[in-house]
Biotite code that builds the C-alpha atoms (Angstrom):
import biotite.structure as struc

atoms = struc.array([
    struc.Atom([-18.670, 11.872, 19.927], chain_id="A", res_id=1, res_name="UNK", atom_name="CA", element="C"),
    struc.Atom([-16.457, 8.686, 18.348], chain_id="A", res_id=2, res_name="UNK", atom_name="CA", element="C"),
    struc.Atom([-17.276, 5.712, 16.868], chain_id="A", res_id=3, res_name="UNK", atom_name="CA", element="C"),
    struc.Atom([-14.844, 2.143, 17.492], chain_id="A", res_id=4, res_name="UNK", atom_name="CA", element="C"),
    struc.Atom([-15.778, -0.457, 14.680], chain_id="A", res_id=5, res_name="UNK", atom_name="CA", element="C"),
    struc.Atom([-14.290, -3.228, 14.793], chain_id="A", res_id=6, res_name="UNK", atom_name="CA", element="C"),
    struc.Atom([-14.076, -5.987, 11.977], chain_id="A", res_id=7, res_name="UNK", atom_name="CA", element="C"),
    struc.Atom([-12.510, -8.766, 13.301], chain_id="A", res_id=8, res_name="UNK", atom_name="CA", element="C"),
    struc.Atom([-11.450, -10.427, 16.097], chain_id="A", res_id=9, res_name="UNK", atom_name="CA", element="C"),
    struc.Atom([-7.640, -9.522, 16.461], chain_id="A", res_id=10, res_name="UNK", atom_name="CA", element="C"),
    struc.Atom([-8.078, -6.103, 16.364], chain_id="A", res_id=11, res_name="UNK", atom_name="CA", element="C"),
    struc.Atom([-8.400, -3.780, 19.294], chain_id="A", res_id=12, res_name="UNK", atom_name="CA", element="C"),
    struc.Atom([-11.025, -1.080, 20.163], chain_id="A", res_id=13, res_name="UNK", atom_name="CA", element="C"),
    struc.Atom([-9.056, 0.319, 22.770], chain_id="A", res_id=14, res_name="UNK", atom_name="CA", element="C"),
    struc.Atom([-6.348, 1.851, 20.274], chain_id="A", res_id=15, res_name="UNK", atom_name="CA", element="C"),
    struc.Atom([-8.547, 3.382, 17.696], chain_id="A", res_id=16, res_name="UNK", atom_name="CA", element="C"),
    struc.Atom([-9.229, 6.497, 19.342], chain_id="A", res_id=17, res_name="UNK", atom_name="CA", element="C"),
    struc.Atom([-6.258, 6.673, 21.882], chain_id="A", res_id=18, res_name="UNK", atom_name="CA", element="C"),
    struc.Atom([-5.249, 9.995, 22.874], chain_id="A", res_id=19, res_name="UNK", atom_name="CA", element="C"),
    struc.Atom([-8.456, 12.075, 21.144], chain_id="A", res_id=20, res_name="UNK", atom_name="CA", element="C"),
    struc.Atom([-10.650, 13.622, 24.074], chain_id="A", res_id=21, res_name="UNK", atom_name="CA", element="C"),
    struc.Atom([-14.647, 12.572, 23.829], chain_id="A", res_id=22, res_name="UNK", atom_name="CA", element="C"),
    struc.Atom([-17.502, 12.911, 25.666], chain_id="A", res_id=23, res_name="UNK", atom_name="CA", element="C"),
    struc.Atom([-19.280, 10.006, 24.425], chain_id="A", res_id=24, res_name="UNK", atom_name="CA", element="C"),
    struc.Atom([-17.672, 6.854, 22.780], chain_id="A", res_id=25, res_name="UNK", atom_name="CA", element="C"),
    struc.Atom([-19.736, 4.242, 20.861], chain_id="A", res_id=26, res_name="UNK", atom_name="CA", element="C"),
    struc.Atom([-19.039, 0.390, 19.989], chain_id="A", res_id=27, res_name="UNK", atom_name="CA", element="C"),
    struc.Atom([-20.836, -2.165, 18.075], chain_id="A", res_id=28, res_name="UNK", atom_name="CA", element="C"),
    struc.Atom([-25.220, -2.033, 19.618], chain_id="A", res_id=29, res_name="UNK", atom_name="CA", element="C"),
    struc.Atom([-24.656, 0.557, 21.706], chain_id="A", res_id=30, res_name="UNK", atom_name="CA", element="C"),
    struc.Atom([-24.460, 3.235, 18.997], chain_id="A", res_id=31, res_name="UNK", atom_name="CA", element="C"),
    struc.Atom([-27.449, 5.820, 16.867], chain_id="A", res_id=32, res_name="UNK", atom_name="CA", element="C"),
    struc.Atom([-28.722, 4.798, 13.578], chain_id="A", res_id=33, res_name="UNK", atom_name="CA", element="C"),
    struc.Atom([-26.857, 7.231, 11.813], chain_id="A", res_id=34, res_name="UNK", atom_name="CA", element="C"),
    struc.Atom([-23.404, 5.620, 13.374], chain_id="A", res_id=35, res_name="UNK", atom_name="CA", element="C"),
    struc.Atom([-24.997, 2.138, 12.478], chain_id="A", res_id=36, res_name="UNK", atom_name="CA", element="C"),
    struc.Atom([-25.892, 2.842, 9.188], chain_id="A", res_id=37, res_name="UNK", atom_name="CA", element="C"),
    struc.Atom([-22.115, 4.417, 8.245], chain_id="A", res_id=38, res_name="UNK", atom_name="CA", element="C"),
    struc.Atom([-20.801, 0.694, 9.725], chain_id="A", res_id=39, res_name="UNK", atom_name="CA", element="C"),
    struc.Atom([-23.223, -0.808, 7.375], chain_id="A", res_id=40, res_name="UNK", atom_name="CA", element="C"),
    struc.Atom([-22.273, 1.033, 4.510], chain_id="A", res_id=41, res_name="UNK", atom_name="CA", element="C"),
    struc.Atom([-18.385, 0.695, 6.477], chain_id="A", res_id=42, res_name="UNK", atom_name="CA", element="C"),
    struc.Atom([-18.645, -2.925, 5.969], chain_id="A", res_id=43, res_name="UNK", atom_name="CA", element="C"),
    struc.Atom([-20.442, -2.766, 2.426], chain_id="A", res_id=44, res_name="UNK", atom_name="CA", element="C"),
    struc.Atom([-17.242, -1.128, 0.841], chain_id="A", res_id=45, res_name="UNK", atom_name="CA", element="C"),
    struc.Atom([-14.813, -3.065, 2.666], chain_id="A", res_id=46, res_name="UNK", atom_name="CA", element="C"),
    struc.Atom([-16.297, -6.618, 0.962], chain_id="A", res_id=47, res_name="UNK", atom_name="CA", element="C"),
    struc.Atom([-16.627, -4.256, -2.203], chain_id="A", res_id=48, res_name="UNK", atom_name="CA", element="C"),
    struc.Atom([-12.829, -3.696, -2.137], chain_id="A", res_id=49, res_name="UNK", atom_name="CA", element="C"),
    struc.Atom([-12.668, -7.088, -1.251], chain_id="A", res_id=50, res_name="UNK", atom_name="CA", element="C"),
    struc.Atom([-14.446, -8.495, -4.360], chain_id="A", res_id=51, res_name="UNK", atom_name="CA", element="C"),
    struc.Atom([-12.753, -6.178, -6.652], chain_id="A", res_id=52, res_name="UNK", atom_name="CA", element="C"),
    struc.Atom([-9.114, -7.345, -5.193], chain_id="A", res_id=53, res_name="UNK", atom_name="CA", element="C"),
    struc.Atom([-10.049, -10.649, -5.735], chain_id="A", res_id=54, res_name="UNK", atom_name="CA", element="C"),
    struc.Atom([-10.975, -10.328, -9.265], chain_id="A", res_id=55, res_name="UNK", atom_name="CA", element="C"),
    struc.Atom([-7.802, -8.272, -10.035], chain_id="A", res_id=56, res_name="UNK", atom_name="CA", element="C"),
    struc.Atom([-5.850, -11.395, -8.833], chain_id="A", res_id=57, res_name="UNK", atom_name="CA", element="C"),
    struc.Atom([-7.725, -14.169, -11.025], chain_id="A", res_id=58, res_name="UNK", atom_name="CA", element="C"),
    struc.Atom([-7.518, -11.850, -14.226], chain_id="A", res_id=59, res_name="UNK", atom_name="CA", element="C"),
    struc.Atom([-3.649, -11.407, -13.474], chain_id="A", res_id=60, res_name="UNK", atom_name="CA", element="C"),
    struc.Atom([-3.279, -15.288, -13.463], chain_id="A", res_id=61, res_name="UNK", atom_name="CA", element="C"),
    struc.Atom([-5.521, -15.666, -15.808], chain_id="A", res_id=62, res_name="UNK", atom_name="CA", element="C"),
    struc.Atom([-3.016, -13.205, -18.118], chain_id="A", res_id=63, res_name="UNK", atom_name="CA", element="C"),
    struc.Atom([0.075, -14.816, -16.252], chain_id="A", res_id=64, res_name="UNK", atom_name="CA", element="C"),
    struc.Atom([-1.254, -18.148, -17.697], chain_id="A", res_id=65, res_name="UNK", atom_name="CA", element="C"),
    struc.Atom([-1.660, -16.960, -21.259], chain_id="A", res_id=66, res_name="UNK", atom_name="CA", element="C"),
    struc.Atom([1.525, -15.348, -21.196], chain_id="A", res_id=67, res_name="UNK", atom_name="CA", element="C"),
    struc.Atom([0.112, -11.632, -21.567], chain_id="A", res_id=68, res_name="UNK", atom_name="CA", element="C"),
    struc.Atom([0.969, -10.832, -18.234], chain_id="A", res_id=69, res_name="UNK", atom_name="CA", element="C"),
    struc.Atom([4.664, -8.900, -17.809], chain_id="A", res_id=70, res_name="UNK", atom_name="CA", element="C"),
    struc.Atom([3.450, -6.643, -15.144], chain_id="A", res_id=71, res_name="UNK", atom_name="CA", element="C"),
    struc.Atom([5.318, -3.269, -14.644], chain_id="A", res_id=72, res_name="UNK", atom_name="CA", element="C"),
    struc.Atom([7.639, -1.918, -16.807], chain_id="A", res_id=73, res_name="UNK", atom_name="CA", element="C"),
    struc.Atom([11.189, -1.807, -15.160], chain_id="A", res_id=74, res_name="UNK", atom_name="CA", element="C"),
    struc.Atom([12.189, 1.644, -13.461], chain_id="A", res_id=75, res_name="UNK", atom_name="CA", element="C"),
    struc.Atom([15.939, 0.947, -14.777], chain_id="A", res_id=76, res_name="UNK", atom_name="CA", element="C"),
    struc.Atom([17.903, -1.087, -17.450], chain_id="A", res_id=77, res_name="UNK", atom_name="CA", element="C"),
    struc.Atom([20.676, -3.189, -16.943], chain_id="A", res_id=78, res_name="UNK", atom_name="CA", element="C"),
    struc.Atom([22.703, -0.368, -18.390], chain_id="A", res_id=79, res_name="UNK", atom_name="CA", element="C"),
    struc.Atom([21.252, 2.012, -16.127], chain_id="A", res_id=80, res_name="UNK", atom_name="CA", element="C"),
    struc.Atom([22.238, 0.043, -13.080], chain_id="A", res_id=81, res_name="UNK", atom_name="CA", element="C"),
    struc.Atom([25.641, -0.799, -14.720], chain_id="A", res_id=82, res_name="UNK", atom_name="CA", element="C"),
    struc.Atom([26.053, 3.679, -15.373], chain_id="A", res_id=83, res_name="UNK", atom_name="CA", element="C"),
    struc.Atom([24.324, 3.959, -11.257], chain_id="A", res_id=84, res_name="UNK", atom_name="CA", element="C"),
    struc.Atom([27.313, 1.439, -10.004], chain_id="A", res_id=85, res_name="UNK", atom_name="CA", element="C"),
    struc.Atom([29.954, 3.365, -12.127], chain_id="A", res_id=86, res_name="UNK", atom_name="CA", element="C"),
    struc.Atom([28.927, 6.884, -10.918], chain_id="A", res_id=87, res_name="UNK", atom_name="CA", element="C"),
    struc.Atom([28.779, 5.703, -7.433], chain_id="A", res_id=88, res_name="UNK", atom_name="CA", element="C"),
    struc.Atom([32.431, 4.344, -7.410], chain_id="A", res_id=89, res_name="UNK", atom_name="CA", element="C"),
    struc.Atom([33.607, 7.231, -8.931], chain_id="A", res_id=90, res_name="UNK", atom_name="CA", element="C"),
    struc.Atom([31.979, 9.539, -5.869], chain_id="A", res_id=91, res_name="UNK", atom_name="CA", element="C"),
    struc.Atom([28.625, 10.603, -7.182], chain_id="A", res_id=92, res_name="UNK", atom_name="CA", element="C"),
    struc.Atom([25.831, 11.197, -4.496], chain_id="A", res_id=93, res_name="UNK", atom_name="CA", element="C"),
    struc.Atom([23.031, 8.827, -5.172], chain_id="A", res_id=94, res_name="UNK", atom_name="CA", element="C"),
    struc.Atom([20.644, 11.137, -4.339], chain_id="A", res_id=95, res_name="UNK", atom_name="CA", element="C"),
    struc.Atom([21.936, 13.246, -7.799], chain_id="A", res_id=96, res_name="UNK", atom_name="CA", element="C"),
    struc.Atom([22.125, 9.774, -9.837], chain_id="A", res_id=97, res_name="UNK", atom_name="CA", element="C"),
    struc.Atom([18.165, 9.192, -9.088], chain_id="A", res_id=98, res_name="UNK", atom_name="CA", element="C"),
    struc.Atom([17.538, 12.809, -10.154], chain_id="A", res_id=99, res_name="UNK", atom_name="CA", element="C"),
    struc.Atom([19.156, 12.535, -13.177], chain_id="A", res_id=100, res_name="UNK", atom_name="CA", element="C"),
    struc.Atom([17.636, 9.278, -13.756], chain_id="A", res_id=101, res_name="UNK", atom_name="CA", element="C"),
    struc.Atom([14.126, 10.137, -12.711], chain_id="A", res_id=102, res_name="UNK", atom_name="CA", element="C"),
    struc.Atom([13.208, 7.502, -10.051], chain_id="A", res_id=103, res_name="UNK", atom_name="CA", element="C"),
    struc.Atom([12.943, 7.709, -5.986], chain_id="A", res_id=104, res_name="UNK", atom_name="CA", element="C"),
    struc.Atom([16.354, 7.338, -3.972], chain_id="A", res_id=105, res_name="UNK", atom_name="CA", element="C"),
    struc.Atom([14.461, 4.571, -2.652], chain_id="A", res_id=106, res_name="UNK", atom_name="CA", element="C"),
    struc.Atom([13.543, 2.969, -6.093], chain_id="A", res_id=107, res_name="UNK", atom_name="CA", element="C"),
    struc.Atom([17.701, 3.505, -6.877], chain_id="A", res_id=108, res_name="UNK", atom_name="CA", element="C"),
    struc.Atom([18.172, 1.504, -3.519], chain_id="A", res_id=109, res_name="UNK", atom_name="CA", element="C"),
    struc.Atom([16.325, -1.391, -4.201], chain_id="A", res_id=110, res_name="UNK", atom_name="CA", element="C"),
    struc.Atom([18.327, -1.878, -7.616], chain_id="A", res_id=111, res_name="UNK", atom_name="CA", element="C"),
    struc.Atom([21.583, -1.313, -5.532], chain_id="A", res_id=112, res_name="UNK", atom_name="CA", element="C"),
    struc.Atom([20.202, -4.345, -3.292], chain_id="A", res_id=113, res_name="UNK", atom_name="CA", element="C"),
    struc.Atom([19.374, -6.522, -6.398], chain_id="A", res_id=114, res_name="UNK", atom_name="CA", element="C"),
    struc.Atom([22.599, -5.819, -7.620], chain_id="A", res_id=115, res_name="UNK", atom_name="CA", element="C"),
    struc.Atom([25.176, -6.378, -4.920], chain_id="A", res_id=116, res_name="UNK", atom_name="CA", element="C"),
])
């Protein structure tokens, strides 16, 4: 048995349970109680993310505003990146210069992007 909910209007039913066998497939009035009252409760902590998001974003403007706000602390220095550019010129694998340094290879390439 499978549920499809649906939230809004541009998404589509059709590709939620695509390629998983059922014998029985339910959507929107058609469906049991039990399957109704998980949308319900579905839909309850979706707008309770929702509300929660939203507050997040007025206290960081509100902190923005009163110049509290700095948000995360930088991964690397300027020295860091300036050492990361050095070892890479001289041959170093970048995957070893993240180790060392103790970020993600990806975190490293989004410096390298800033920088060049």
């Amino acid at each position: 048995m499978g549920y499809k909910r649906v939230s809004s209007i541009d998404q589509n039913p059709a590709r939620q349970l695509e390629g998983v066998e059922l014998d029985r497939t339910f959507t929107g009035d058609d469906a049991p109680l039990s399957v109704l009252l998980l949308q319900v409760l579905g839909a309850f902590a979706q707008f309770q993310r929702m509300v929660i998001r939203e507050a997040q974003r007025e206290g960081i403007a509100i902190a923005k505003r009163n110049v509290v706000y700095k948000g995360r602390k930088k991964a690397l220095t300027t020295e860091n990146v300036a050492t990361v550019l050095q070892r890479i010129s001289a041959g170093d694998y970048k995957a070893q210069i993240a180790r060392d340094l103790g970020v993600s290879r990806k975190t490293l390439y989004q410096y390298l992007k800033v920088a060049a």
